[in-house]
C-alpha positions in Angstrom: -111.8 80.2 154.4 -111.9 77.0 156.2 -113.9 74.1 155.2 -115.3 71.1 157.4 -113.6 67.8 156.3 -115.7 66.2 154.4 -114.4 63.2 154.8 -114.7 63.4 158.7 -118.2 61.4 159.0 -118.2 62.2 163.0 -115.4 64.3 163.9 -115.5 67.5 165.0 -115.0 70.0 162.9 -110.8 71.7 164.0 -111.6 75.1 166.0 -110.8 78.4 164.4 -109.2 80.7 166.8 -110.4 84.3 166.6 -108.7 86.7 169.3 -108.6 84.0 171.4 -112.1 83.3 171.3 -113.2 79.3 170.0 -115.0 79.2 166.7 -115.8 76.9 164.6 -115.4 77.6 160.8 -119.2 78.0 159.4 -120.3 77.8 163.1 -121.7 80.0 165.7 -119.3 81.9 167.6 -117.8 79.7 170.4 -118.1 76.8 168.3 -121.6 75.8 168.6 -123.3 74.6 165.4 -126.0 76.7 164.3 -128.1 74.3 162.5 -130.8 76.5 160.7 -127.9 79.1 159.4 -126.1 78.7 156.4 -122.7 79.3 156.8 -120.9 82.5 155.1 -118.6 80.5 153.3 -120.7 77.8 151.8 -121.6 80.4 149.0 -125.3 80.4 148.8 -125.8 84.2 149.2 -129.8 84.0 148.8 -129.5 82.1 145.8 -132.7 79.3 144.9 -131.0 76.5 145.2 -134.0 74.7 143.9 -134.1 72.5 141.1 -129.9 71.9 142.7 -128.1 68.5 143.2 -127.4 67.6 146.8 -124.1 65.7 147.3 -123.6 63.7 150.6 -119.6 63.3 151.6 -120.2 59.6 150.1 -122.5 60.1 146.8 -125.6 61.7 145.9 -128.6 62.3 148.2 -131.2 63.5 145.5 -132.6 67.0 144.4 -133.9 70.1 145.9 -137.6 70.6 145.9 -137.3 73.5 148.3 -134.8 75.9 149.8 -135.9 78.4 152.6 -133.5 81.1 153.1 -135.5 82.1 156.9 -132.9 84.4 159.6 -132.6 81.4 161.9 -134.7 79.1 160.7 -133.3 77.9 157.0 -133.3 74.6 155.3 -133.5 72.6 152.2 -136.0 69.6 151.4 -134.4 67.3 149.1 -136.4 64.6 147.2 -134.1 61.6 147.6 -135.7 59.6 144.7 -135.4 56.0 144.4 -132.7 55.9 147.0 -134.9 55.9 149.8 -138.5 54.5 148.4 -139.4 57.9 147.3 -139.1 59.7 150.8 -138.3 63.5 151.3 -135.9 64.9 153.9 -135.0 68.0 155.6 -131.6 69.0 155.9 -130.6 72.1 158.5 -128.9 74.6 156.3 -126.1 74.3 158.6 -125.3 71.0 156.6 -124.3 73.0 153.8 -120.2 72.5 153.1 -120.4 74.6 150.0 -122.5 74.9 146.4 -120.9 75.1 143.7 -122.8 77.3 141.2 -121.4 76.1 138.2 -122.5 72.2 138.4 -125.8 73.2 140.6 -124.8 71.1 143.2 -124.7 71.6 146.8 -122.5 69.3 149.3 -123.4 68.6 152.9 -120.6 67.4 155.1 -122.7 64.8 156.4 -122.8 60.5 154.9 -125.6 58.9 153.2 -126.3 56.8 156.1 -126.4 60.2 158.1 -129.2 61.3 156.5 -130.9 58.6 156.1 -131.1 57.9 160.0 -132.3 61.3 160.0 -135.6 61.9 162.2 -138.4 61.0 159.0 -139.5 64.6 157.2 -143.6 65.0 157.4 -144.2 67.9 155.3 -147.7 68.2 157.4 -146.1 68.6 160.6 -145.9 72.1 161.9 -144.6 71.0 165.1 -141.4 73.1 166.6 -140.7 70.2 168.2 -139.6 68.4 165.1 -137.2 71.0 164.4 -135.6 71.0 167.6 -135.3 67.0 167.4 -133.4 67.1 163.8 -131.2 70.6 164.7 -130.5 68.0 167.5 -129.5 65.1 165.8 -127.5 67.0 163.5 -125.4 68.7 166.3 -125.1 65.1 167.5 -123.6 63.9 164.2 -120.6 66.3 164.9 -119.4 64.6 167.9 -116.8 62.4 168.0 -119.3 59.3 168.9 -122.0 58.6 166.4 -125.5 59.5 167.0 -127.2 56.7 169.1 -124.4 55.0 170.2 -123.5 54.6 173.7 -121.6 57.6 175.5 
């Protein structure tokens, strides 16, 4: 199975052809990037990732405080430590590269910086709105310009 490059901080992942039809490996079929999916191959499988090491494509991010395995709507709220003040943030499942079991760490194929620009995680908010602005800006962070820069 295909992997994003994770060392591709803002290119597009390379389409998969399946009879014909566009796909992106990990993605939704046509190629769209499903943000609150996990992909099949990333090799969660229901598993708690909590408690887990999350690895950006350029060094650690933090740790899991909580993993929601939700049809459609799944995530992960890391705890980025002293790396950013303290703050939490909510990564779309879709981030997910791959977990390796073994090591309890999971690897998003997204930078440091990525995340960091990332719209700020309020644990009180409830607001579907929020959600649709950070699946956004994660499907963003796939082009081939990055987020916030002139198109």
């Amino acid at each position: 199975m295909d992997r994003l490059d994770p060392g591709a901080a803002h290119a597009s992942p390379k389409p998969v052809t399946d009879d014909g039809q566009g796909a992106f490996a990990g993605g939704a079929p046509a190629g769209a990037f499903d943000p609150w999916r996990y992909r099949d191959e990333a090799g969660v499988t229901d598993t708690d990732l909590t408690g887990y090491h999350v690895k950006a494509t350029d060094g650690s991010i933090g740790k899991i405080d909580e993993a929601s395995h939700d049809v459609n709507a799944s995530y992960l709220v890391v705890d980025t430590g002293p790396w950013i003040f303290g703050r939490k943030v909510m990564l779309p499942a879709g981030t997910v590269n791959h977990v390796d079991h073994d090591v309890r760490t999971v690897f998003v194929d997204r930078t440091r910086d990525q995340v960091r620009a990332a719209p700020e995680y309020d644990e009180t908010d409830t607001d579907p709105a929020y959600r649709d602005r950070l699946g956004g800006y994660y499907d963003d962070t796939y082009a081939p310009v990055p987020p916030g820069t002139a198109r």
